[in-house]
N, C-alpha and C positions, 0 to 999 in steps of 0.2 A: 639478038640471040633468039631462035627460033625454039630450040627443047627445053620447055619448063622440066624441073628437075624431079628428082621421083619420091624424093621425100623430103618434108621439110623439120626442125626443129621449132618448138615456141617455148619463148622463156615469158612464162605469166607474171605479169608484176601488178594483178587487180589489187591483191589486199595492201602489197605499200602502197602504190598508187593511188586508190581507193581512197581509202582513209586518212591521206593524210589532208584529205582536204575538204572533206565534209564538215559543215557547218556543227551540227550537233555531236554530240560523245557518242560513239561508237563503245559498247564494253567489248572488253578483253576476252569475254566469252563468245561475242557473237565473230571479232576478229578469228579468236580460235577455230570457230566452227567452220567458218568460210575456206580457210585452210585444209580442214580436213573432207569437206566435200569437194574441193580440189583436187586431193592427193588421192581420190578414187580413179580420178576421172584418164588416167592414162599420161596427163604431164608429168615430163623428167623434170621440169626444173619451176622452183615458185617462190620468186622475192615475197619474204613474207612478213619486212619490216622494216623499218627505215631509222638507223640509230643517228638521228638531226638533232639541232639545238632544242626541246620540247617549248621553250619562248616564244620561237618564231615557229615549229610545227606541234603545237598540243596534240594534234589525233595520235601522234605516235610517242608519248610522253612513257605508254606502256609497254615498249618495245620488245624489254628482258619478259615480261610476263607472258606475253606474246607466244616468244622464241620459246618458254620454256613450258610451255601448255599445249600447243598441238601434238598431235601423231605422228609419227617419224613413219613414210612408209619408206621398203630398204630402193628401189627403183625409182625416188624422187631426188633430187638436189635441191635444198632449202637455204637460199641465201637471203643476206642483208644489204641496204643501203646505208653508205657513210659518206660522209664529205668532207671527212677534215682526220686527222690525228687523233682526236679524244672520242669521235664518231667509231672510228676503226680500233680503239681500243674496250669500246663497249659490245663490238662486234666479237671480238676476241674473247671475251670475258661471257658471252653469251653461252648458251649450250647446243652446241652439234651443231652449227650453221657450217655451209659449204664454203670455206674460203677464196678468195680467187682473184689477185689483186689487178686494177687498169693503172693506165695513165689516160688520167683526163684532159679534154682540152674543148675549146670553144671557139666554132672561126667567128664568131660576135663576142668583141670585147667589151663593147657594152653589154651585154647580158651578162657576159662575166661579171663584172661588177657589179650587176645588179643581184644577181643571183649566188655568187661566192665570196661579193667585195673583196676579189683580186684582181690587179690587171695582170697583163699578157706573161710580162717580167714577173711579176712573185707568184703568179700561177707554175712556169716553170720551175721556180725554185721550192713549191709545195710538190710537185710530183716527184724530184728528185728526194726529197724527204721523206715521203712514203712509200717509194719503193726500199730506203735505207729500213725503215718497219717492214715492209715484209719479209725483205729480207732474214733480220733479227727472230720473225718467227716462223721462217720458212714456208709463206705464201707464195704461190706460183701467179709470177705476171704473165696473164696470157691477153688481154685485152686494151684496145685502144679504141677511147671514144669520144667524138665529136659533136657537140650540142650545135644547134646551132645551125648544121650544115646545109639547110635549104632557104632559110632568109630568117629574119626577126624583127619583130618591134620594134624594137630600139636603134636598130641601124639598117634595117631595108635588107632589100636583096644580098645575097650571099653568091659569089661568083663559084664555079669550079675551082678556079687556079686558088682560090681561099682555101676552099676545101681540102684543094691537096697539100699547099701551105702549113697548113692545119694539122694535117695529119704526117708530112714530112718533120715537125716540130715533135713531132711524138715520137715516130721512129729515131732520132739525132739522140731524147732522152734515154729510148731502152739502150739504143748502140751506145752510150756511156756506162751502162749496166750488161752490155754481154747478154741481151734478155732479145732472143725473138718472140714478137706476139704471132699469137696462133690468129688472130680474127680483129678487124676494125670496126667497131658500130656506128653509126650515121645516125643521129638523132633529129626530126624534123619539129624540135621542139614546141614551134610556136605555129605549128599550121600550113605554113607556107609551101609546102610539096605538092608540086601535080604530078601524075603521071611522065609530062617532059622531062619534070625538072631531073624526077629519080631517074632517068635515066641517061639523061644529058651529064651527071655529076657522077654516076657510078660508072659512066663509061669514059668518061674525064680519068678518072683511079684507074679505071683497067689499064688505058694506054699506057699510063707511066709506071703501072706493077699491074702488069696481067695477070700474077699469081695470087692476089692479094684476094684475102677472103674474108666478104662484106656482109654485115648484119645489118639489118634495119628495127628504128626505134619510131613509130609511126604516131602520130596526132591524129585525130579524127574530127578537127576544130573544124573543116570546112566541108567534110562527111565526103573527104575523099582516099578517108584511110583506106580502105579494102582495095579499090583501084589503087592504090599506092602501092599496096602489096602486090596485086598483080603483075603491077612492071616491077617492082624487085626480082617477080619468080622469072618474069622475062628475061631479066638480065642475069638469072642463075642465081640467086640470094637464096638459102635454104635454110637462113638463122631470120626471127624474128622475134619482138618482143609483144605483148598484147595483156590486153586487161579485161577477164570478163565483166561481161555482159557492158561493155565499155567504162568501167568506173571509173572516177580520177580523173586525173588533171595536176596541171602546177603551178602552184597559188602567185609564184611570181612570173610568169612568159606570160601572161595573158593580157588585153588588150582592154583599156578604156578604164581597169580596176578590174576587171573579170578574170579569173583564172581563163589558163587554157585548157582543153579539151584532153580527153583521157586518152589514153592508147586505142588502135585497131582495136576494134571487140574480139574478144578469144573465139568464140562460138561463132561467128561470124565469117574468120578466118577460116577456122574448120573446115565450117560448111562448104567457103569455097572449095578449100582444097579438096574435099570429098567428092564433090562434083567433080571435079576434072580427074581423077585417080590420083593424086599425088596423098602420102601415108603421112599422116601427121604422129598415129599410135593413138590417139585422141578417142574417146567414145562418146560421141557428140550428144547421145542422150542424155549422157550423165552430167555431160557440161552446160544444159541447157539446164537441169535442175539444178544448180552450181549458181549459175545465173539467177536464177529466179530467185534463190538462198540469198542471192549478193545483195538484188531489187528490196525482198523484204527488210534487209537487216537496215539498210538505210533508210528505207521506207517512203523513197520517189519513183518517180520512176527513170530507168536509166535507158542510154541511148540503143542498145545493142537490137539487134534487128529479129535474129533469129529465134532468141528465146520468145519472141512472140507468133514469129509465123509456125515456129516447129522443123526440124525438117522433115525432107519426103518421105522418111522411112516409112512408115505408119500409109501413109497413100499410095505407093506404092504396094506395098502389101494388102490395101486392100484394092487395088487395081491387077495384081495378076491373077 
């Protein structure tokens, strides 16, 4: 596919992301703030918590306090992460989060287990259960997403025909629910995506649903996220997920006892798409101070590229 697309979407997920995996406590105030210099910066949408067991993830132990302490701006969408029943009921119980229910799934069933201790079998029987809860409180399933879909640790490479395997298992759940999803997400959880792979596997989905409309959930474990996004845009992907100034990672996909690596950097992304004319809505200055807000609160420094080169606004202005 030759015409990158003219605008793209980013859903930010730095502060769940972020924090859920930082070694030291993060307070609830500096979470707060990160949110709200976010919610400046021109993003529609910003996972801003992750409601997990607090045993196995402490950073997010504070979740409700979180959700009920930033700024609501009315042009933003502020959601959560859950993973189970009692997740998604704290979700519920939270204040003004953006609802919006998936069905999940994993073409690595080992990583399922490792990471939701279900296999393949009671995985499906967990999403038919929580679509019966959104149901009950009237959540809209618009989403289907795939962990996993470009290889893993725990069980190697991930073929296409997996992929679509994968994601044919999802579409069979909603067709028992009468539910079309609007969009599928690709998650390349554990690193493993090059430029071929993305588009050797998205153009695997096209052939067998041409209509089908694909989001990308990008790693930066081997610092090939941004080109990873680029053959997304090549192949018309105009949903993306990303994490300023690249924070985060997931304390169980990672390799040797390492977490994995955080999302695409938000500002990073930007930047490309601003260089080529594609509108993200983004004001990449402000995302860059966003950035540096995220750097301090943690207080290392983080992988993201731009917030230290700048971009060219500034040099070009003083070059014409």
């Amino acid at each position: 596919m030759s015409d990158l697309p003219r605008s793209i979407q980013i859903h930010e997920e730095g502060p769940r992301e972020g924090f859920q995996i930082e070694p030291g406590p993060i307070s609830t105030a500096d979470k707060i703030s990160l949110i709200d210099a976010l919610s400046e910066t021109g993003l529609s949408e910003i996972q801003t918590s992750s409601f997990v067991n607090p045993k196995k993830v402490p950073g997010w132990a504070d979740a409700e306090a979180v959700v009920s302490g930033f700024k609501r701006h009315k042009d933003v969408k502020y959601t959560g992460l859950w993973l189970n029943e009692r997740g998604l009921e704290r979700a519920l119980a939270a204040d003004d989060l953006y609802m919006r229910g998936s069905i999940s799934n994993v073409a690595s069933e080992a990583f399922m287990i490792r990471n939701t201790n279900r296999d393949r079998k009671e995985n499906i029987r967990v999403q038919h259960a929580q679509i019966e809860i959104y149901k009950k409180h009237n959540i809209p399933v618009a989403r289907g997403g795939v962990m996993a879909a470009f290889g893993c640790n725990f069980e190697g490479e991930i073929s296409p025909a997996k992929v679509i395997e994968t994601i044919q298992e999802i579409i069979d759940i909603a067709n028992e629910h009468d539910i079309e999803l609007e969009y599928y997400s690709l998650a390349d959880t554990m690193g493993w995506a090059s430029p071929h792979s993305i588009k050797r596997v998205i153009g695997a989905i096209r052939d067998k649903w041409p209509d089908i409309k694909i989001a990308l959930h990008l790693h930066d474990t081997r610092g090939l996220g941004v080109a990873n996004a680029y053959a997304g845009l090549e192949m018309g992907v105009t949903s993306f997920d990303a994490s300023v100034a690249g924070l985060g990672g997931c304390p169980f996909a990672g390799k040797d006892g390492k977490p994995a690596a955080g999302n695409v950097c938000t500002e990073d992304l930007v930047f490309m798409c601003d260089e080529m004319g594609i509108e993200t809505g983004v004001d990449l200055e402000k995302l860059i101070e966003a950035s540096l807000l995220a750097e301090r609160i943690v207080g290392h420094d983080l992988p993201g590229s731009v917030k230290n080169g700048g971009s060219l606004a500034e040099l070009r202005r003083r070059f014409a």
